[in-house]
C-alpha positions in Angstrom: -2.2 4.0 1.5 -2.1 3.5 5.4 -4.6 2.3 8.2 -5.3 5.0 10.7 -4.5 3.7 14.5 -2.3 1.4 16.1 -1.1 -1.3 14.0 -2.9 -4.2 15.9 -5.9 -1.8 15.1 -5.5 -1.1 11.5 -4.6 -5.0 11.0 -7.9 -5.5 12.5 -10.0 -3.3 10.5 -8.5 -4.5 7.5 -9.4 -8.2 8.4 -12.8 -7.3 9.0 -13.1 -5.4 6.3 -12.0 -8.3 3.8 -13.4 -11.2 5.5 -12.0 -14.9 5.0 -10.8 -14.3 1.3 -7.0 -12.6 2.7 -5.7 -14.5 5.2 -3.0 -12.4 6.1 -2.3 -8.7 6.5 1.6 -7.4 7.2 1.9 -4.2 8.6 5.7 -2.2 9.0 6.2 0.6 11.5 9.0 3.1 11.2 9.8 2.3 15.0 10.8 -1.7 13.9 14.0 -2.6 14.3 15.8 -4.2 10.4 16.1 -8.0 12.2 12.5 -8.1 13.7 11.1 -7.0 10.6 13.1 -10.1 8.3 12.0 -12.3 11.5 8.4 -11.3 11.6 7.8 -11.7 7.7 9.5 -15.0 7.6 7.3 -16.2 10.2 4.3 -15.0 8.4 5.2 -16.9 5.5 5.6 -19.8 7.0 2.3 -20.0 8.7 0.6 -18.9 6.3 -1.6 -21.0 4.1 -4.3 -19.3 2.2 -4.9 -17.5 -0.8 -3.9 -13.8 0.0 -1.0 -11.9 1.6 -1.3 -7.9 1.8 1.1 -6.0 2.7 0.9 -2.5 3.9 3.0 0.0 6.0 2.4 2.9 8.4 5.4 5.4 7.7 4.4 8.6 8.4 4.1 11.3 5.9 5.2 14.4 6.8 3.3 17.4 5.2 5.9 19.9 4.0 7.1 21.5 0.9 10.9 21.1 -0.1 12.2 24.8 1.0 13.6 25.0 3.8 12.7 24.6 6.8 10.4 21.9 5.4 11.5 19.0 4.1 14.8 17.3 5.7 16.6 14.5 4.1 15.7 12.3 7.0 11.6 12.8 6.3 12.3 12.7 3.0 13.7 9.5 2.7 11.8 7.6 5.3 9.0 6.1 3.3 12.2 4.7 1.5 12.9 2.1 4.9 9.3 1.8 5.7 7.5 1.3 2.6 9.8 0.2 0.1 11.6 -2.4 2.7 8.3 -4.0 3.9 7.4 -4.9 0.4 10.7 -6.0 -0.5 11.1 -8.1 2.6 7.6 -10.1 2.0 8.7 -10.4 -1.3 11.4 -12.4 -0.9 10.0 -14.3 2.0 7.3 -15.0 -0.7 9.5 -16.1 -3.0 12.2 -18.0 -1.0 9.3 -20.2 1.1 7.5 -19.7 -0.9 4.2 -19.7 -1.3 1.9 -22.4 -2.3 0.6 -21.8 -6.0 -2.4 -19.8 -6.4 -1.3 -17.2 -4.0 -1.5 -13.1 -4.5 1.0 -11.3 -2.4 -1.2 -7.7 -2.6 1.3 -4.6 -2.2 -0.9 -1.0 -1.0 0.5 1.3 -3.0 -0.5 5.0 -3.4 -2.3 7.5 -5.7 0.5 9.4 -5.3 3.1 7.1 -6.9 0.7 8.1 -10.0 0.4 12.1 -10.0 3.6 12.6 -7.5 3.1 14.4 -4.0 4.8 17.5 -3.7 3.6 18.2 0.0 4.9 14.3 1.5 8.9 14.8 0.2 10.1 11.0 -0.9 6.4 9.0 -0.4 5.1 9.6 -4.3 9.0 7.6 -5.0 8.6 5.0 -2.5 5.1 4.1 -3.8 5.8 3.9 -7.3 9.3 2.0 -6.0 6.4 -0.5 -4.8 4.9 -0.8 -8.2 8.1 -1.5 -10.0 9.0 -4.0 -7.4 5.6 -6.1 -8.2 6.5 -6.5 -11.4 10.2 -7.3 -10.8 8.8 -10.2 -8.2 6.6 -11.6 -11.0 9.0 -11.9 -13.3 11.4 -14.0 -10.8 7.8 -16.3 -9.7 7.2 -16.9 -13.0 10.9 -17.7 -13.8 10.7 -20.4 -11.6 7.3 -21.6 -12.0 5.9 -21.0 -8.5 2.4 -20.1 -9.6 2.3 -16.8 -7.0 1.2 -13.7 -8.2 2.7 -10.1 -7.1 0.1 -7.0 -7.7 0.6 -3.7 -6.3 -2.4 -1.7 -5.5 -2.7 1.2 -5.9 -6.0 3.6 -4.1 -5.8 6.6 -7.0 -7.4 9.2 -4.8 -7.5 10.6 -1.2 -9.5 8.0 1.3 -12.4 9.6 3.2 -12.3 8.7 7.0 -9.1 8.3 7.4 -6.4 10.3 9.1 -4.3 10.5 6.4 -6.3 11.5 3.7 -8.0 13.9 5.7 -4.3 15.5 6.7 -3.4 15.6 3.1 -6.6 17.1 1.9 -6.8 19.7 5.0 -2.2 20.3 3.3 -3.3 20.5 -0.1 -6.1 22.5 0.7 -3.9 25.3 2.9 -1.9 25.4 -0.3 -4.8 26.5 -2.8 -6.8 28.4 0.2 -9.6 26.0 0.2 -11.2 24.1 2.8 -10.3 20.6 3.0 -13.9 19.1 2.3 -14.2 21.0 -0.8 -10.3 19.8 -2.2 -12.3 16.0 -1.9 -15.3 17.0 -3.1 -14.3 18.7 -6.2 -11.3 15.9 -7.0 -12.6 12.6 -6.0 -16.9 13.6 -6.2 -17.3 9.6 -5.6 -15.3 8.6 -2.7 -13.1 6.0 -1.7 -13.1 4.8 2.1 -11.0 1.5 3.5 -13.8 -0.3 3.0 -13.6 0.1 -1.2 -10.1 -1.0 -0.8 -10.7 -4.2 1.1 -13.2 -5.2 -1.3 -10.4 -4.5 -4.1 -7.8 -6.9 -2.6 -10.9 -9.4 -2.3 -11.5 -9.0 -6.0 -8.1 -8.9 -6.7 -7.5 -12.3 -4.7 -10.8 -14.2 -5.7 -11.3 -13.1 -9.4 -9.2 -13.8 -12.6 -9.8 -10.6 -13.9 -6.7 -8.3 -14.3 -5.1 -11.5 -13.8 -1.9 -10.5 -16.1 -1.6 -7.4 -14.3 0.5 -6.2 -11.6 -0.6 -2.8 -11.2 -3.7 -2.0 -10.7 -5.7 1.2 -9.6 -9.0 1.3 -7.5 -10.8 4.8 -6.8 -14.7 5.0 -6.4 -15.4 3.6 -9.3 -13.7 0.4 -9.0 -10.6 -1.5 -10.1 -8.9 -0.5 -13.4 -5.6 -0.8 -15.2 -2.5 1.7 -13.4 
């Protein structure tokens, strides 16, 4: 799941959204260079001081099936650097600080690292990459007794209001002949904006439920088990 906008925007709307319960929000853009990412997630660790870390990214997906001409194996395995190595950098920034007990490192995931994405070439991979790599960070916090917990979060449908979701809709919906509003309608008939999703990571930070967990799924209806 991505933040439409800038990423100084999308960073802000995500604050907002969530309020004093996360205190931090990483954001990764395909255009950062490998030693200013490390740098800048280092940093953040070290400043920061709360209860919650969230971690998103802002590769781009490209909307194309695998025949050619679609899909190359550069936009194919992009969500691979941008995704998969933001999480993976704040995780072991996280862990080598790391963190003082009690905190939850919240990785966005993606709906489609549950149902695949046939349309977005290596993004359904990188997102359920994510999910693995939650759990794999769990197991080496609770090795050593540092009292963090690693969830991966994941929004299970499309998010209305948002330039993504509407692209994939408006992909999906070219595919089948249908308009894009009535692929959303008929799928997800209770929505799922940004705003649901902030109030998931606040849950997610502030309650103990789903506490053993390090997957979990949020969709119109709330947070549930992945």
């Amino acid at each position: 799941m991505e933040y439409p906008g800038q990423p100084e925007e999308r960073q802000q709307r995500v604050v907002a959204e969530a309020g004093d319960g996360a205190d931090a929000v990483v954001s990764h853009s395909k255009n950062h260079q490998t030693v200013g990412v490390r740098d800048r997630v280092t940093r953040l660790a070290q400043i920061t001081a709360g209860r919650g870390l969230t971690v998103g990214a802002r590769g781009h997906q490209t909307q194309r099936p695998l025949t050619p001409p679609g899909q190359s194996w550069e936009s194919f395995s992009a969500p691979w650097h941008v995704d998969v190595r933001i999480a993976f950098e704040v995780g072991r920034a996280a862990l080598a600080r790391p963190l003082r007990p009690g905190s939850t490192v919240v990785i966005l995931s993606s709906g489609a690292a549950l149902g695949g994405s046939p349309l977005s070439g290596g993004y359904a991979g990188a997102k359920r990459t994510q999910m693995f790599l939650a759990g794999c960070l769990q197991r080496a916090a609770d090795a050593r007794g540092l009292g963090i917990r690693f969830v991966a979060l994941v929004p299970g449908q499309l998010l209305t209001g948002t330039a993504i979701g509407e692209a994939a809709a408006a992909a999906y919906g070219a595919e089948r002949g249908r308009p894009a509003d009535t692929v959303l309608k008929e799928q997800f008939p209770v929505p799922l904006d940004p705003a649901g999703v902030a109030r998931a990571i606040l849950a997610i930070v502030s309650d103990e439920d789903h506490d053993k967990d390090t997957a979990l799924v949020v969709t119109g209806k709330g947070v549930e088990r992945a």
